[in-house]
C-alpha positions, 0 to 999 in steps of 0.5 A, spaced: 856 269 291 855 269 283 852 260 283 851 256 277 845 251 275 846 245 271 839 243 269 835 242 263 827 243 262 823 244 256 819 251 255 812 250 252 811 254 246 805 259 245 803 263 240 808 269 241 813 270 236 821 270 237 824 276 233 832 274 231 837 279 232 841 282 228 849 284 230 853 289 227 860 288 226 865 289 232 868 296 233 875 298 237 878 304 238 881 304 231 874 305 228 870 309 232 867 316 229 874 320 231 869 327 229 865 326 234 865 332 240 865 331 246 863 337 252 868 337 259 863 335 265 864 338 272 864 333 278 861 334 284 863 328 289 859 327 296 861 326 303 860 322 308 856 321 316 864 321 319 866 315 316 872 314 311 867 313 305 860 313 300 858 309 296 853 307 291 848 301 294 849 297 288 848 290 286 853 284 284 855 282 278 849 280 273 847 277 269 842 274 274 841 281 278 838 287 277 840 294 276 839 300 281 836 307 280 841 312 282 839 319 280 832 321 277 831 326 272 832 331 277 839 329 277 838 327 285 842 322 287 842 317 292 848 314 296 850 311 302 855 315 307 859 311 313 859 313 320 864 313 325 859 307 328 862 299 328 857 295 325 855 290 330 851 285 324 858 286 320 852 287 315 854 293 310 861 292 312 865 294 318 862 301 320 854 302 319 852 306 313 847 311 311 843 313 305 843 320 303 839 324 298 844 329 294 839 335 290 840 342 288 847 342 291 845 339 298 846 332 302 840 329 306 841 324 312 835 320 310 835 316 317 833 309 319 828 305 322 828 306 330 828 300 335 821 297 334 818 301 329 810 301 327 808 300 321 807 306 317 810 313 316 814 315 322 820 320 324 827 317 321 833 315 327 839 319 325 844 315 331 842 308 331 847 302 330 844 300 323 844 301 316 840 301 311 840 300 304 836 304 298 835 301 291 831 306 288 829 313 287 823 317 283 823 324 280 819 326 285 825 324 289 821 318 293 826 312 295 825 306 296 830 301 299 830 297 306 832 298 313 835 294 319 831 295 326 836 292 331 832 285 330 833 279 329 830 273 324 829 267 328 829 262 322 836 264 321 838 267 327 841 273 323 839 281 322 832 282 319 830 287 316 824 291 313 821 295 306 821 302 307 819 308 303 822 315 305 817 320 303 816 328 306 822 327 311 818 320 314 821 313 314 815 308 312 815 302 313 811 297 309 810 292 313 810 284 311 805 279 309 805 276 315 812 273 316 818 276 319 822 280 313 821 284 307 824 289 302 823 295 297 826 295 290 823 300 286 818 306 287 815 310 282 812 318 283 806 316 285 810 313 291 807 306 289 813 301 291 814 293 289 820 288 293 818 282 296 815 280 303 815 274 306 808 271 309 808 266 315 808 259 310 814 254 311 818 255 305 819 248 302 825 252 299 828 257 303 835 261 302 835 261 294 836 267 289 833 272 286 829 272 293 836 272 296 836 278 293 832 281 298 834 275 304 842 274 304 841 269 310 834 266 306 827 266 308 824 260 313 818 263 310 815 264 303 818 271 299 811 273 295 812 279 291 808 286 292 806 292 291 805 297 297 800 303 295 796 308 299 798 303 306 796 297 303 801 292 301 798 287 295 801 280 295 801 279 287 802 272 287 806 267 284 806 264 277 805 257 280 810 255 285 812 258 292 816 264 292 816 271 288 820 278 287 819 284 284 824 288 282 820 294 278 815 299 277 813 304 272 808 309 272 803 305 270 803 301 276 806 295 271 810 290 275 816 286 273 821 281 276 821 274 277 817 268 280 817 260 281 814 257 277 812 250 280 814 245 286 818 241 282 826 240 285 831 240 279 836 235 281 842 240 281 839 246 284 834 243 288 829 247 287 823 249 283 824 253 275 825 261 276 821 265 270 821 272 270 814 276 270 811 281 268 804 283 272 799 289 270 790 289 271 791 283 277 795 279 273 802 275 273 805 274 266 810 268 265 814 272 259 818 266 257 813 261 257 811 265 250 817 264 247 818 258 242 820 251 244 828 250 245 829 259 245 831 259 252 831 252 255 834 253 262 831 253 269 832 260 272 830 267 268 830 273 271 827 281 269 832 287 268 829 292 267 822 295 266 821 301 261 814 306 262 812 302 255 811 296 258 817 293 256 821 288 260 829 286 260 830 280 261 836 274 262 834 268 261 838 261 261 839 257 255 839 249 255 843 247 259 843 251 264 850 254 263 849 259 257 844 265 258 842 270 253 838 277 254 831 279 251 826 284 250 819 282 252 814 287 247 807 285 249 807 278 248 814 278 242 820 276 245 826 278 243 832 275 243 837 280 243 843 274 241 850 276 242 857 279 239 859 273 236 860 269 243 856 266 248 853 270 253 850 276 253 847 280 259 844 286 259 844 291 264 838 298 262 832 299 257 831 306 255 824 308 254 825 307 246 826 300 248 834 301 247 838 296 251 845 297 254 850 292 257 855 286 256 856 281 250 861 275 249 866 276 242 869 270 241 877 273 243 879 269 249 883 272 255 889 269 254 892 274 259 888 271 264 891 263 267 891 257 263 885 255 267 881 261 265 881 262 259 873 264 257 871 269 252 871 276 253 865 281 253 864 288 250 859 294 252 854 294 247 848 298 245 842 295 242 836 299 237 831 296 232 834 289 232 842 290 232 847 290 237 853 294 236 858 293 239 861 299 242 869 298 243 873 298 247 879 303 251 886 304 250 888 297 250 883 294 254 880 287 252 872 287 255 867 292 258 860 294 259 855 298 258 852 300 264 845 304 262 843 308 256 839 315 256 834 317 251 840 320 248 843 314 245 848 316 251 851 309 254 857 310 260 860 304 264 867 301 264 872 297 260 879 293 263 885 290 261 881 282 263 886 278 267 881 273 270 874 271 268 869 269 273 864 264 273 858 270 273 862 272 265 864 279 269 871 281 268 877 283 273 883 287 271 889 292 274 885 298 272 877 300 270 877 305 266 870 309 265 867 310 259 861 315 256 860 313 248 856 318 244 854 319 237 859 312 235 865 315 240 867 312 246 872 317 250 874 316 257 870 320 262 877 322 266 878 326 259 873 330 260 872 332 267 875 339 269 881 338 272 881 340 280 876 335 283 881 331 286 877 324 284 880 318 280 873 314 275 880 310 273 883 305 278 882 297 280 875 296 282 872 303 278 867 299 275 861 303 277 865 310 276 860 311 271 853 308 273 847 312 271 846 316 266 839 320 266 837 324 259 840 330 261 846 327 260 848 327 268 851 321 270 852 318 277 858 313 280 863 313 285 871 314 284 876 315 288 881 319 292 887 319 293 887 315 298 884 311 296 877 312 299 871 313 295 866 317 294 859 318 290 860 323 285 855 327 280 858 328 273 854 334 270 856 336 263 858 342 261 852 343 255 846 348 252 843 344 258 846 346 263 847 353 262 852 358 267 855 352 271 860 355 276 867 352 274 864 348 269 869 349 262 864 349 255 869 348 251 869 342 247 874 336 246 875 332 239 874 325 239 881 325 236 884 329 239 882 324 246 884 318 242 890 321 240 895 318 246 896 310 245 895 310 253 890 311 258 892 317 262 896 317 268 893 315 274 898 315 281 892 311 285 890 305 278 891 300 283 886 303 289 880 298 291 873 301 292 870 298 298 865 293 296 859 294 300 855 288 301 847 290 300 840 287 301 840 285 293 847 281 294 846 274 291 845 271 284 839 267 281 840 260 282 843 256 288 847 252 290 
């Protein structure tokens, strides 16, 4: 669903200054820190509600869509687990799902929104014929997501859903701003949650990302972004034009994500100009109108990330409206994170040191991809204090990506053997292979899980096998089985930090010894295709 713009505006210039980035010098596997040590990590996988398989509720491809948080602090992960029930919207694929809560050894139901429910905290429907969606879990195990009711929305005659909060074994629903929709994106430890809700206006410019994000079949009405705190949900306005979004929130009750910023109609999108924003003390700030004039330049900017400093990710459009570079906003300097000798970059996670992870383009082209398709290909990269380093690349693989980053420096996602480039700049290929890069070394997790779970991190469509990493190492994903169906797992390293893990093996590996074999490690099910499950935060950021 991944669209293009193709319209060129001029961005004002303020007096915020533009920091240029520094790149390092491109790695592959022949350079990497072969020293390094690396400890084995157990894998715990989740089942599901009598259906084939479970999943993560994870976004499409960025740049122009934002991240999910799947395990907290805590190592608590949230996933989504098919029932037996065929789906009657076709919604979230052929059989209805739900969303579970996995901690301490245990995996909670969390339920759905009954027929007709009120607003508020009531009692979850653990047999209803329609799924949910979660995006979002806090360390106090707050999650934040949306949930189908069996109702229907009459600007698009299409299942209509609402924002909810599971907190205490309750299901809360949010409730709107006075329209028919709604949808949570994120909630932090004080149970505050930010997504977006439609009001009862006429929109001028319905069925359009980011606000598709939340309304795959649009919104007749005007999607305004809010904040929903102690049963209240605040609508945060708009930096000038119809429709808002927000994505995330932090401890401080700081809000990011994206806004329009005018009426106006740009002729190839038909619609107004996107600016992502970042809201604090009632007020929504525009985070690329700072920058200096010609910086970005395009018509649609969306916020990636938001840190508890403050900091927000983000992904801008350059002039043109068919290149795009990431940056960090820093209380008002903007920071261009530039790229790896390539064009786009995208970045996907900001840790709370204001270190980014995600994709940049190099300037190798996919010449095994067709003739037509010949793009430039992008590595995972990690970037701290102004300089992008380029993580490398497994085996004889030719792009990847860096999912996230802990506090650790620790960076996991995916590399592949590219043979087609898409129009979002994401990579498809026989076979993803899984990745963790630590302390300058990046080995394939497969490598490190201690034999007997039975789950492949490497097949065709594993590129979110490595997901999350929080800052004990635990990384959450999905894998699959032989079979070929997938399962969320849990990946709990083997450390000082986890001490007396049964089955866990404490041994370390080298570095060389992993990137001694000229080939990846064989895998019977390379070419099993994980199920795409399609989600409330489906769509891409400039329309059609």
């Amino acid at each position: 669903m991944k669209k293009s713009s193709l319209v060129l505006i001029s961005i004002c210039s303020l007096c915020a200054v533009l920091v240029m980035p520094l790149v390092s010098s491109a790695q592959n596997t022949s350079t990497q820190n072969l020293n390094t040590q690396h400890h084995h990590y157990k894998l715990i996988q989740m089942g599901t509600f009598g259906g084939p398989t479970s999943s993560l509720d994870v976004p499409g491809s960025p740049p122009f869509i934002p991240f999910n948080r799947v395990i907290n602090s805590a190592g608590a992960v949230l996933g989504s687990g098919d029932t037996p029930i065929p789906d009657p919207f076709g919604f979230a694929g052929p059989l209805v799902n739900y969303n579970f809560l996995f901690q301490n050894g245990v995996q909670t139901n969390l339920g759905v929104l009954p027929q007709n429910p009120t607003v508020g905290a009531q009692t979850p429907c653990f047999d209803c014929g329609w799924s949910v969606f979660a995006f979002w879990i806090a360390d106090t195990g707050f999650v934040a997501g949306s949930s189908l009711d069996n109702a229907f929305n009459p600007f698009t005659g299409s299942p209509a859903a609402l924002a909810v909060l599971w907190k205490d074994g309750k299901i809360v629903n949010l409730g709107t701003l006075g329209g028919i929709e709604s949808g949570a994106g994120a909630v932090n430890s004080g149970g505050e949650v930010v997504g977006a809700a439609q009001n009862s206006t006429t929109d001028p410019f319905p069925s359009r990302a980011p606000y598709s994000d939340f309304f795959i079949y649009g919104n007749g009405t005007e999607s305004r972004a809010f904040l929903w705190r102690h049963g209240t949900m605040q609508d945060l306005g708009t930096l000038g034009g119809p429709d808002s979004a927000a994505f995330f929130v932090n401890e401080n009750r700081q809000v990011a994500g994206s806004s329009d910023v005018d009426f106006n109609v740009n002729p190839a999108t038909g619609g107004p100009t996107v600016h992502p924003f970042l809201w604090e003390n009632g007020k929504m700030v525009d985070l690329v109108a700072g920058a200096p004039a010609g910086t970005f330049g395009g018509t649609f900017g969306i916020a990636a990330w938001l840190n508890e400093r403050g900091q927000v990710l983000g992904t801008m459009n350059l002039t043109g409206d068919t290149t795009w570079h990431s940056f960090l906003w820093d209380k008002g300097v903007v920071a261009d994170l530039g790229a790896l000798g390539g064009i786009n970059t995208t970045a996907q996670w900001l840790n709370n040191a204001g270190h980014v992870s995600g994709k940049s383009d190099v300037t190798a082209i996919c010449t095994a991809c067709a003739p037509d398709n010949q793009k430039q290909l992008h590595h995972p990269f990690v970037w701290k204090d102004g300089v992008m380093t380029d993580l490398g690349l497994l085996y004889s693989d030719t792009a990847g990506a860096a999912r996230s980053v802990n506090a650790r420096d620790q960076a996991v996602g995916a590399t592949v053997p590219c043979t087609k480039v898409n129009l979002d700049d994401s990579c498809d290929g026989p076979v993803y292979h899984s990745f963790l890069w630590e302390n300058g070394s990046m080995v394939e997790l497969q490598t490190l899980v201690v034999p007997g779970s039975g789950i492949m991190l490497s097949c065709a469509r594993c590129a979110e096998a490595a997901y999350n990493i929080n800052d004990s190492g635990e990384i959450a994903g999905q894998g699959v089985l032989s079979n070929g169906d997938s399962r969320v797992i849990l990946l709990i390293p083997c450390d000082d930090n986890h001490p007396d893990i049964a089955g866990c093996d404490y041994s370390l590996v080298n570095a060389a010894a992993v990137q001694s074999s000229a080939a990846p490690i064989p895998t019977a099910n390379a070419a099993a295709t994980l199920p795409t499950k399609r989600n409330r935060r489906l769509g891409a950021l400039a329309p059609k």
